[in-house]
C-alpha positions in Angstrom: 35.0 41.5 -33.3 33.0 38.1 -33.9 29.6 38.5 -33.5 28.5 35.6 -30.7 26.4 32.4 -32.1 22.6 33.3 -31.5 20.9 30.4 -29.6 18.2 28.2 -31.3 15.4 29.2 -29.0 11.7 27.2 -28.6 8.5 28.5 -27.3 7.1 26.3 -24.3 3.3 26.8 -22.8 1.8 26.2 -20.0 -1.2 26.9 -17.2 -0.4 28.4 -13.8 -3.8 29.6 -11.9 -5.5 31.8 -14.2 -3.1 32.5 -16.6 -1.7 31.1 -19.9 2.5 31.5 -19.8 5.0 31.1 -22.6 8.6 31.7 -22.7 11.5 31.4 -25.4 14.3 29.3 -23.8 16.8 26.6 -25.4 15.1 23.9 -23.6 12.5 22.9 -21.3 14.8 22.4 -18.2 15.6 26.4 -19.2 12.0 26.8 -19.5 10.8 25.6 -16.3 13.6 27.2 -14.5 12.4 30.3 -16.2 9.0 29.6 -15.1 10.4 29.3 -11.3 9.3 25.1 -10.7 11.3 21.8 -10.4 8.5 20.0 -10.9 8.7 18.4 -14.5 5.6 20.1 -16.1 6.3 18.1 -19.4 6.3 15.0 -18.4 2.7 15.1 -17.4 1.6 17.6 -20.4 1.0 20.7 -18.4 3.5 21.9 -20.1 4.5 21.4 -24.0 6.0 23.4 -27.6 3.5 25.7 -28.9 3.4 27.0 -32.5 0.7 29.9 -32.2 1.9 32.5 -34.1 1.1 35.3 -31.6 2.5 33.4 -28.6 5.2 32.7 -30.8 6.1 36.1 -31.4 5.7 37.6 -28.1 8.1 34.9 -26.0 10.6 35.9 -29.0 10.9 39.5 -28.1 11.7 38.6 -24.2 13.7 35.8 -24.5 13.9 33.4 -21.4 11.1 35.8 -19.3 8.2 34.1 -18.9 4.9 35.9 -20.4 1.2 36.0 -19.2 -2.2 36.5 -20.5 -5.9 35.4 -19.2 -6.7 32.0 -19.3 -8.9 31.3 -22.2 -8.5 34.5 -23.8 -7.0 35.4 -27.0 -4.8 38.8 -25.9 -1.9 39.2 -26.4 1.2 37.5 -24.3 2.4 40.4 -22.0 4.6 40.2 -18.9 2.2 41.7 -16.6 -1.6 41.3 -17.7 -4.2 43.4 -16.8 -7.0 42.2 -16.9 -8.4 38.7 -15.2 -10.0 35.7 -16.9 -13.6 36.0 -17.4 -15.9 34.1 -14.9 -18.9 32.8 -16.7 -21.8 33.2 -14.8 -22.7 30.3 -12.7 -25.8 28.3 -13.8 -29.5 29.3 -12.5 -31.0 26.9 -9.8 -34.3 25.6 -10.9 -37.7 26.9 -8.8 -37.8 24.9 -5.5 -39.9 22.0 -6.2 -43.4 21.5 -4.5 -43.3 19.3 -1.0 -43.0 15.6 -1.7 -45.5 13.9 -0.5 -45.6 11.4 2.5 -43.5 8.7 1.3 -45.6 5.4 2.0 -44.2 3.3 4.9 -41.8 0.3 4.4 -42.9 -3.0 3.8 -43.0 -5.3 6.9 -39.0 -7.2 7.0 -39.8 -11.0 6.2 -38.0 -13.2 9.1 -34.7 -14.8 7.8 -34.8 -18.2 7.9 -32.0 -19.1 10.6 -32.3 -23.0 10.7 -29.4 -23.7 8.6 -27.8 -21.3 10.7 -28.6 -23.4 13.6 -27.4 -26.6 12.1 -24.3 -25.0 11.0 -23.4 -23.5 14.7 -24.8 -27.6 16.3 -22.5 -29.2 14.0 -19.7 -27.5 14.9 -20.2 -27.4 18.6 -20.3 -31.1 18.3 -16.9 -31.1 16.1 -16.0 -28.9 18.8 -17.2 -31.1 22.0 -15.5 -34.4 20.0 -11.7 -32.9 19.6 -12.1 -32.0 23.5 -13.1 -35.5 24.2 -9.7 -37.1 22.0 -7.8 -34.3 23.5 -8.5 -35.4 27.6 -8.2 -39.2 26.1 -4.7 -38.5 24.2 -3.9 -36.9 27.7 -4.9 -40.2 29.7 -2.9 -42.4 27.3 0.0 -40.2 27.4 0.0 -39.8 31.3 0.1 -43.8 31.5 3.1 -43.9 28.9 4.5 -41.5 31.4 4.1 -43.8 34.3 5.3 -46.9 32.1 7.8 -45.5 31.4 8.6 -44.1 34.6 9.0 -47.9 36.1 10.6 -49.4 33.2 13.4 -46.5 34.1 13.4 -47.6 37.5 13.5 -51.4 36.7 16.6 -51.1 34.6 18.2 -48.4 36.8 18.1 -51.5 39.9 18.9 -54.1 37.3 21.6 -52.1 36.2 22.8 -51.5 39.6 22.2 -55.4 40.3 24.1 -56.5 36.8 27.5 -53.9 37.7 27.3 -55.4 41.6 27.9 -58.8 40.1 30.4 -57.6 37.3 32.4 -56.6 39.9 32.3 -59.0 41.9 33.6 -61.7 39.2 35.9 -58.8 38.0 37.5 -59.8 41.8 37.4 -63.1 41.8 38.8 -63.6 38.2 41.8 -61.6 39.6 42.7 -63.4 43.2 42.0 -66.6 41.0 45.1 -65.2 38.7 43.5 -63.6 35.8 44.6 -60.6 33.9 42.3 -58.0 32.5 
C-alpha cells in the first residue's frame, strides 16, 4: 500500500487575551480556521511564521490544533495551560502632596476695544439701508414700465382694431368695384 504524501506544514503565532497560540497547519487560511477567526490576523501582523525552536516543536506534535501558553512567559506550548500570565504589580502612588496654597486671584480682564467693531457693523448697515433704497427705486421704474407698457398694448390693440375696420372695408369696395383677391 503507498504510503500518503505528508504535508509541508508551517508554524503560525499569535496573541488571543492572555495567551500566546501556535499551530502547525499548511497555510495561514488553515491556521486561522484552526484558530476559530475569519478575521485576517496576518494582514495586520497579529498573526505571523515563527521559528522558535520550542514553539516549533510543540505545534509539530499536534498538527493543525492550536496550542497555548502564558503571555510573556517562556513554558512550554501546551493545549490547555495551567497557569495564568503574571500580573506585575501596579506602580506605588506617591505620598499625597501638602495643600496648595490659595492660588492668587486673576488679573482684572482689559476691555476689548470694540470700535472697529462698530464701524464694521455701521458700514454694513449703510450697504444694507443703500440696496433697500435701489431695490424700492428699481420697483418704481419697473411699475411705470408696467404701466407704459400697459397703454402702448392698448394703443395698438384700438389701432389694430381701427387699421382691420378699414382693411375691410376697402377689401369690400375693391370687390363690388370688380376686383379679385
Amino acid at each position: 500500500m503507498p504510503k500518503a504524501p505528508t504535508r509541508k506544514l508551517k508554524v503560525f503565532q499569535a496573541q488571543f487575551g492572555f495567551h500566546d497560540s501556535v499551530v502547525a497547519a499548511p497555510s495561514q487560511a488553515a491556521a486561522l480556521r484552526a484558530w476559530g477567526t475569519h478575521q485576517n490576523l496576518f494582514a495586520n501582523g497579529q498573526a505571523c511564521v515563527t521559528t522558535e525552536p520550542k514553539a516549533v516543536e510543540a505545534a509539530l506534535a499536534h498538527p493543525e490544533t492550536p496550542l497555548l501558553r502564558p503571555v510573556g512567559s517562556d513554558e512550554a506550548f501546551q493545549l490547555k495551560p495551567t497557569t495564568l500570565p503574571k500580573v506585575p504589580e501596579p506602580p506605588k502612588r506617591p505620598a499625597a502632596k501638602p495643600a496648595a496654597k490659595a492660588k492668587p486671584e486673576p488679573a482684572p480682564k482689559v476691555e476689548a476695544d470694540r470700535s472697529a467693531l462698530n464701524a464694521a457693523e455701521a458700514a454694513r448697515r449703510k450697504l444694507d439701508e443703500a440696496r433697500k433704497r435701489e431695490e424700492a427705486d428699481l420697483r418704481r421704474r419697473q411699475d411705470e414700465l408696467d404701466q407704459e407698457k400697459g397703454t402702448a398694448q392698448a394703443g395698438y390693440v384700438e389701432s389694430r382694431k381701427a387699421a382691420t375696420a378699414a382693411l375691410v372695408e376697402a377689401r369690400q369696395a375693391y370687390r363690388q368695384a370688380g376686383g379679385d383677391d
